[in-house]
FIPA-11707 format. One record per residue (C-alpha): residue in three letters; x, y, z. Coordinates in steps of 0.1 Angstrom, whole numbers, padded with zeros to 4 digits, always signed. Layout:
BEGIN
ALAXYZ...
// end
This chain:
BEGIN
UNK-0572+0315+0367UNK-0593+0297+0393UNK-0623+0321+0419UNK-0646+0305+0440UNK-0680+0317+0440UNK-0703+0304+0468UNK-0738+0301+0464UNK-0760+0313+0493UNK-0785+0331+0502UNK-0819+0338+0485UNK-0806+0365+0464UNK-0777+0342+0445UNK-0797+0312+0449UNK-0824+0331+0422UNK-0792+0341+0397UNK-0780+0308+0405UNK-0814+0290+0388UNK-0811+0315+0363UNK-0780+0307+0353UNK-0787+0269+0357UNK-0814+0267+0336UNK-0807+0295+0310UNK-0790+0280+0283UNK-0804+0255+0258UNK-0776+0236+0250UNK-0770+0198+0268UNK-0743+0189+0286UNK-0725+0164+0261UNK-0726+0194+0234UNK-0701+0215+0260UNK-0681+0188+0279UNK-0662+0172+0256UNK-0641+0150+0275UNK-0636+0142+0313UNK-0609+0116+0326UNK-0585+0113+0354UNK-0548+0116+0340UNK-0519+0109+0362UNK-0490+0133+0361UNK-0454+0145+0378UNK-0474+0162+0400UNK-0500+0133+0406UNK-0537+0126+0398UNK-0559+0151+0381UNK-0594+0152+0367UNK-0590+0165+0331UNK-0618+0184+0316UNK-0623+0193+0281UNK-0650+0218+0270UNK-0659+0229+0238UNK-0634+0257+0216UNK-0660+0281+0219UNK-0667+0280+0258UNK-0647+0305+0279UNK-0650+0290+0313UNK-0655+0257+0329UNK-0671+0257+0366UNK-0660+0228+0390UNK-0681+0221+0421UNK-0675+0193+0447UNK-0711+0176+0453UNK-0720+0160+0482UNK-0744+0133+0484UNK-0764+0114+0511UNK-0773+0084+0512UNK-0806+0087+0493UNK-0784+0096+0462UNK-0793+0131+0467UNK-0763+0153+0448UNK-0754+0197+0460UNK-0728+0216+0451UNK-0721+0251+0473UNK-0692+0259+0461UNK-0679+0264+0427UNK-0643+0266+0413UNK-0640+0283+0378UNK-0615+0283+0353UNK-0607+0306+0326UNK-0609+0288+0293UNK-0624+0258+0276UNK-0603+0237+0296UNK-0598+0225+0329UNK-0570+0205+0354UNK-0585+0197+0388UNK-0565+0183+0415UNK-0573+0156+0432UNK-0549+0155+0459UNK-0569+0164+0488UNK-0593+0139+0481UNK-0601+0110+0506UNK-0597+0080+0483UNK-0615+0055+0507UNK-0642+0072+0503UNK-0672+0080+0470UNK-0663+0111+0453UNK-0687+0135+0435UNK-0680+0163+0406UNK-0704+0185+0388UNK-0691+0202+0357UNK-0707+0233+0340UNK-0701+0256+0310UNK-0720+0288+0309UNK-0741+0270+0276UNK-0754+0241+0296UNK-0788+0242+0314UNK-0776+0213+0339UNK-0742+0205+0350UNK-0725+0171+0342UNK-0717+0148+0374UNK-0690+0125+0375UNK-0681+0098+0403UNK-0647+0086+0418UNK-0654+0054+0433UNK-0639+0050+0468UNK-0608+0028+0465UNK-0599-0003+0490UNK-0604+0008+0524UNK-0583-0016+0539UNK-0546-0028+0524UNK-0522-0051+0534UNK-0485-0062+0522UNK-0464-0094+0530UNK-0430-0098+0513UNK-0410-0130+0513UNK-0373-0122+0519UNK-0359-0159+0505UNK-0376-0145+0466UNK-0372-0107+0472UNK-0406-0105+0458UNK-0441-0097+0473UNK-0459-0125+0482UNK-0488-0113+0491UNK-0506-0077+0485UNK-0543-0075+0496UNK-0575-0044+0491UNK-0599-0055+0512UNK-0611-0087+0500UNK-0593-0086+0467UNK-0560-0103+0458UNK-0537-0070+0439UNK-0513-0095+0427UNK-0538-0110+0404UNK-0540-0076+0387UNK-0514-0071+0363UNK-0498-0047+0382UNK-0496-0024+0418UNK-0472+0003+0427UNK-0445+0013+0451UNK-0420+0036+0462UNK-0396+0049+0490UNK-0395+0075+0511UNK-0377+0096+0488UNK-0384+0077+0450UNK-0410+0085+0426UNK-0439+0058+0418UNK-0426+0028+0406UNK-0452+0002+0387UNK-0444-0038+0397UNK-0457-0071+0396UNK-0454-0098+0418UNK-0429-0111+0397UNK-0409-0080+0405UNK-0377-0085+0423UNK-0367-0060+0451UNK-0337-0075+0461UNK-0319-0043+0455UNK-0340-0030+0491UNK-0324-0059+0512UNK-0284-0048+0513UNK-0291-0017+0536UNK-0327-0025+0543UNK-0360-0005+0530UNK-0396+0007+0539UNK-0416+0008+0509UNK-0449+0024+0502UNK-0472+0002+0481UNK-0505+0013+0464UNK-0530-0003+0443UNK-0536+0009+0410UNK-0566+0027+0397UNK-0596+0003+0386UNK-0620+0008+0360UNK-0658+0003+0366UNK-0670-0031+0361UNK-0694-0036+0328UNK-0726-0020+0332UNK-0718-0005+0365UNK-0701+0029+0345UNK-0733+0049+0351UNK-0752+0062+0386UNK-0784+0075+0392UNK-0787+0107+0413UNK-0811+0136+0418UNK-0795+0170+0417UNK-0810+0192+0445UNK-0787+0218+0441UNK-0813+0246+0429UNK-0841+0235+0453UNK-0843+0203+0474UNK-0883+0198+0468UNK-0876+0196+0432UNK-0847+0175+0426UNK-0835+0173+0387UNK-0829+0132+0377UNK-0793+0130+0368UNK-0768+0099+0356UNK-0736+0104+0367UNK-0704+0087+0348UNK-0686+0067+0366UNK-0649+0071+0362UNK-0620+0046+0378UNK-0610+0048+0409UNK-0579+0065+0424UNK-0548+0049+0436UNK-0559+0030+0477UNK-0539+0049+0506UNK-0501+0037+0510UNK-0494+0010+0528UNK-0460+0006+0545UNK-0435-0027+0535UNK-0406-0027+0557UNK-0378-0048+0541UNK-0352-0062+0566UNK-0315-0054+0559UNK-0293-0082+0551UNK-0278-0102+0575UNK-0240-0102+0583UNK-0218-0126+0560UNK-0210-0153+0585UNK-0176-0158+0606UNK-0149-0181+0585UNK-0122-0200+0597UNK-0092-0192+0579UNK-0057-0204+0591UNK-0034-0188+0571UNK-0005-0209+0592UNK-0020-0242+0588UNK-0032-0234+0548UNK-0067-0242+0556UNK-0102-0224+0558UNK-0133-0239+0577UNK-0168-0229+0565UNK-0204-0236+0590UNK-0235-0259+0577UNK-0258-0240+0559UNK-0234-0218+0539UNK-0235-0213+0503UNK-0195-0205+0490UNK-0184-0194+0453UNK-0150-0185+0434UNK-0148-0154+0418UNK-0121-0146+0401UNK-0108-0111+0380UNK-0127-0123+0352UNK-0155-0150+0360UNK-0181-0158+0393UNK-0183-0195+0391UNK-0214-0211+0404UNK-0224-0214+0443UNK-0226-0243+0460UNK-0241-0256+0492UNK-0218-0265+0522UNK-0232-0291+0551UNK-0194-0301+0565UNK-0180-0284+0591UNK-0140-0297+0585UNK-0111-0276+0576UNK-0103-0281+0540UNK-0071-0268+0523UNK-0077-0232+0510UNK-0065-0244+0481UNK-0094-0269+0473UNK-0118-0236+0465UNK-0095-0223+0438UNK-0115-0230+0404UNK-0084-0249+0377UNK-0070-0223+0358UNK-0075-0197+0380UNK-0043-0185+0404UNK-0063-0162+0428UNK-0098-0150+0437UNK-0120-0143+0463UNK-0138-0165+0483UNK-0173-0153+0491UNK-0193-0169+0518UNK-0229-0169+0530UNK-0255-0179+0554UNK-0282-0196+0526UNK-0319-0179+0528UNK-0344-0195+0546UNK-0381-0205+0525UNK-0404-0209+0558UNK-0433-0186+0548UNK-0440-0154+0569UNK-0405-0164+0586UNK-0387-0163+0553UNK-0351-0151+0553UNK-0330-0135+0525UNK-0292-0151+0521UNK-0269-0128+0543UNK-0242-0104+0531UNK-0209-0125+0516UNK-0182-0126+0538UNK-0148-0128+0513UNK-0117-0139+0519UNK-0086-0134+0494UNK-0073-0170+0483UNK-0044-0176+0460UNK-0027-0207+0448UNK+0001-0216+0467UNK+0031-0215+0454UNK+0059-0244+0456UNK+0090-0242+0466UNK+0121-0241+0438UNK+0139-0275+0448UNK+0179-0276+0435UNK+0182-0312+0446UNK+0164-0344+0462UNK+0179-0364+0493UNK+0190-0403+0483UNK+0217-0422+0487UNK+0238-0408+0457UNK+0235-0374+0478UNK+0259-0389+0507UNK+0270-0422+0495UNK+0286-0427+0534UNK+0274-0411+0570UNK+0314-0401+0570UNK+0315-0377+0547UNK+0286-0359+0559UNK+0281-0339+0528UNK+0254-0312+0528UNK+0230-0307+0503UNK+0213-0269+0491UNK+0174-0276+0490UNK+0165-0242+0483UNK+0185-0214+0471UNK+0163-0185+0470UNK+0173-0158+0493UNK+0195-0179+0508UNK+0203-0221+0513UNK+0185-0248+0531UNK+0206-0272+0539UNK+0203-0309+0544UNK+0229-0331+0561UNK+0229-0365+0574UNK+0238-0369+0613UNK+0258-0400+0626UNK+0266-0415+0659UNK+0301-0418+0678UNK+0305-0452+0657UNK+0301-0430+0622UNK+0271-0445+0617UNK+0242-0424+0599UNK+0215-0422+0625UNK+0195-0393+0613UNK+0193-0361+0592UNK+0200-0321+0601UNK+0181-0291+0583UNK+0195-0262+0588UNK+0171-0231+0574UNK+0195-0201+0560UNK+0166-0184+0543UNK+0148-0154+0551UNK+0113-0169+0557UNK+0101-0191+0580UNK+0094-0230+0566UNK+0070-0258+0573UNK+0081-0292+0572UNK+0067-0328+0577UNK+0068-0364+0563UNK+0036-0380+0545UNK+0035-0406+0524UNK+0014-0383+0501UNK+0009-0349+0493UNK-0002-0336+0531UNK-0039-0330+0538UNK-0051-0304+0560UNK-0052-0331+0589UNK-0011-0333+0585UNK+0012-0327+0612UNK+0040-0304+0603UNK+0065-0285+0624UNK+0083-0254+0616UNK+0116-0246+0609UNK+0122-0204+0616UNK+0137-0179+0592UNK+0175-0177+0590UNK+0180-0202+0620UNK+0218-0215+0634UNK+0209-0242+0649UNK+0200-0275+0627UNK+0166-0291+0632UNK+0174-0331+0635UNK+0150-0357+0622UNK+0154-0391+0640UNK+0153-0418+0617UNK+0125-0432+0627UNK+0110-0399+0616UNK+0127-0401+0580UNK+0109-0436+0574UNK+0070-0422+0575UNK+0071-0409+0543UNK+0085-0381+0520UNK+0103-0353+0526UNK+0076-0321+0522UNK+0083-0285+0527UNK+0067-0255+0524UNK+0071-0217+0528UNK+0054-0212+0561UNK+0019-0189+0561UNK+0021-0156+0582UNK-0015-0149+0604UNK-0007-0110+0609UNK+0002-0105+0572UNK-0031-0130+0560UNK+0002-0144+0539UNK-0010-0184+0529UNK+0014-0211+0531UNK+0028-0220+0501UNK+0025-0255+0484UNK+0038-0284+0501UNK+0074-0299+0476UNK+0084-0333+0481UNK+0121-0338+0485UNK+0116-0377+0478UNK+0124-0401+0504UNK+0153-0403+0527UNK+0171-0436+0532UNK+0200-0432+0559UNK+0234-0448+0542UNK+0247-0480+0553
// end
């Protein structure tokens, strides 16, 4: 239980003194311990009398700036221990306790040292850390530790080699404070006069000096991640384009593979991206984090993009001479048989003569085709033959003497469906 008792007037000032100077015992034979402890419910001063006192008295002293110490009012509580709060204090600022059992003729003072007055924060976004964390002249991140938390967090102790990364995918303010700090050698004592009882006779008094308390918050925002940024994908053409200054992985089911740094600006087949042994996986792009000091930037968001290997066509024949030995028998040839035929057949002129070749698509998807001496690049021309077409797509023969044969299952935009992998069908040579 906790009463105030105010002392005033000349009537309580006299049972005051008596009190006050009544008993015979010193102060450090009744207070046995005094310290500031920091709990759930913050910092306290924690006072410890001895087991046979029944009451501790707590006053708040002021003191001018001669050193001169006076406490008016009194807050006493039952038993031979005492938890103050020290909530309301203003921590910028000296303050001053005197502590009493009945069985000491003087009270005990104790000072709280005014914390930093002024605090300052700078975070740099590219290391997610706190780069720089000032009370008033001092540097907090030489000390081995400061504190911060959000708006709806409990007190969290870091170091500047604390990574707050976590605050940058939705953005943050944090509240930082600087930690408590002990009295420098031989400065853990203070000289004051007590004037309490009567200001023409001032009683000599050395206060303890305890640590300070936690400075006043100051206020971190952390900026929200940018946006991942746009990519190119042509799902049509097989190909995905990435901006300078992009940083792109593979992640698969099972592994993240390493990031790496993109400067081109050229389409690439999506293909490329796909880690060996792996069949599918995400493609996660980002903008790469700026190191420019104060104008630091974290990497943005990932953008991702579903890749898979492509899958080749099943081939059930190549196109060469042994396929239609002469232009007159126009034989046909079934190139792919799933879901339906593609069929290949040599076209000739009014004198019989093999001038040309005639795909006709009988499936039920749509396929790419083109002819490239190698395996086509993302800079390939192809053209497209559609699902289940009549009508025979003919190849001039000047055509048929670029290169192979390729096809491919043809990619689908409105579906994000890739194109499949390009099959070569070998080279066609027009009978004689």
């Amino acid at each position: 239980m906790k009463i105030k008792r105010v002392v005033q007037g000349t009537a309580l000032a006299a049972l005051a003194a008596a009190a006050w100077m009544g008993a015979g015992s010193d102060a450090s034979a009744a207070i046995t311990d005094v310290d500031i402890v920091n709990g759930d419910t913050g910092y306290k001063l924690s006072i410890e009398a001895a087991s046979s006192d029944v009451e501790i008295a707590v006053g708040v002293a002021t003191v001018n700036k001669n050193k001169e110490a006076k406490v008016t009012v009194w807050d006493v509580y039952d038993g031979n221990s005492a938890t103050v709060d020290l909530s309301k204090l203003n921590v910028a600022k000296d303050n001053y306790f005197a502590v009493k059992t009945n069985d000491m003729a003087t009270p005990a003072f104790y000072k709280i040292p005014a914390a930093a007055k002024k605090v300052k924060a700078k975070y740099d976004a590219a290391s997610a850390k706190v780069s720089e964390f000032t009370a008033d002249s001092a540097d907090v991140l030489k000390d081995t530790e400061f504190q911060y938390r959000t708006v709806n967090s409990d007190w969290v102790s870091a170091t500047k080699d604390t990574n707050l990364s976590q605050f940058q995918y939705q953005g943050a303010t944090l509240y930082l404070r600087r930690m408590p700090v002990a009295p420098e050698a031989g400065k853990d004592t203070e000289a004051i006069k007590d004037i309490t009882i009567n200001k023409k006779s001032p009683v000599d008094v050395i206060a303890t000096v305890l640590s300070t308390l936690p400075t006043k918050e100051v206020k971190l925002n952390i900026a929200k991640q940018a946006k991942g940024p746009s990519v190119a994908v042509d799902y049509v053409k097989g190909t995905v384009k990435l901006k300078a200054n992009t940083e792109y992985r593979f992640v698969s089911a099972t592994q993240r593979y390493a990031a790496t740094s993109n400067s081109a600006v050229d389409a690439v087949m999506a293909e490329t991206f796909i880690q060996a042994n792996e069949v599918k996986g995400v493609l996660e792009v980002r903008t790469a984090a700026v190191t420019n000091g104060t104008k630091s930037k974290c990497a943005s968001k990932w953008t991702r993009v579903d890749i898979e290997k492509p899958v080749a066509l099943s081939a059930s024949a190549t196109i060469d001479n042994a396929d239609c030995s002469t232009a007159t028998t126009a034989s046909t040839i079934d190139l792919v048989t799933t879901g339906g035929a593609l069929k290949a057949q040599f076209t000739v002129d009014k004198q019989k003569k093999a001038n040309g070749l005639a795909l006709t698509n009988g499936t039920k998807i749509s396929l790419d085709y083109c002819f490239s001496a190698d395996k086509p690049s993302a800079a390939t021309k192809f053209k497209v033959m559609k699902a289940s077409a009549t009508k025979p797509v003919n190849i001039k023969s000047a055509d048929l003497a670029t290169g192979n044969l390729y096809i491919r299952v043809s990619g689908v935009k409105a579906d994000k469906k890739w194109a499949g992998e390009w099959t070569s069908f070998g080279k066609v040579t027009l009978p004689n």
